[in-house]
N, C-alpha and C positions, 0 to 999 in steps of 0.2 A: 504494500500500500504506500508507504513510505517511498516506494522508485518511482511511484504511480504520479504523486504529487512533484517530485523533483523535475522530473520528467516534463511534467506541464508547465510548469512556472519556471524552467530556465528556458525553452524551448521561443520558437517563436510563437507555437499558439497558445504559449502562456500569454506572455504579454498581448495577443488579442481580448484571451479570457478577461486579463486584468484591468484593461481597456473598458470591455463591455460592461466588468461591473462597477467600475468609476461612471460610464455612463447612463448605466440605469437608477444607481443611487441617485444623481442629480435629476433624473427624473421622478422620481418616484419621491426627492423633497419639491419637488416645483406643482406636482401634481397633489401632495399632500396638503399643501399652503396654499394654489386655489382653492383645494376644497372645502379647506377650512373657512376662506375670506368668503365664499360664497354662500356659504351653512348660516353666516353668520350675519350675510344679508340678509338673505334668502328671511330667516325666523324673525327679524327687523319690518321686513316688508310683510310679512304672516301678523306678526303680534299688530301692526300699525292698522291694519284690515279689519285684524276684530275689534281693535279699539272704537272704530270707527263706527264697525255696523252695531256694536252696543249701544 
């Protein structure tokens, strides 16, 4: 297992591996963080509605 992992991370298709997941992290904070700022519209404009039709 141990050669398995050596193997991949010196190689060249390590650094692709290492690559894609530095670049799926940055996705997956950029997608976390709209979804947040959205949720938090999103329940702003929900709460402002029923304010409203009360």
């Amino acid at each position: 297992m141990s050669e398995f992992l050596r193997r991949i991370w010196s190689g060249d298709e390590g650094q692709d591996i290492a690559e894609y997941a530095v670049m799926l992290a940055v996705i997956l904070v950029l997608v976390v963080g709209t979804i947040r700022l959205i949720g938090s519209n999103a329940n702003n404009v929900f709460s402002n509605t029923a304010s409203s039709i009360q």
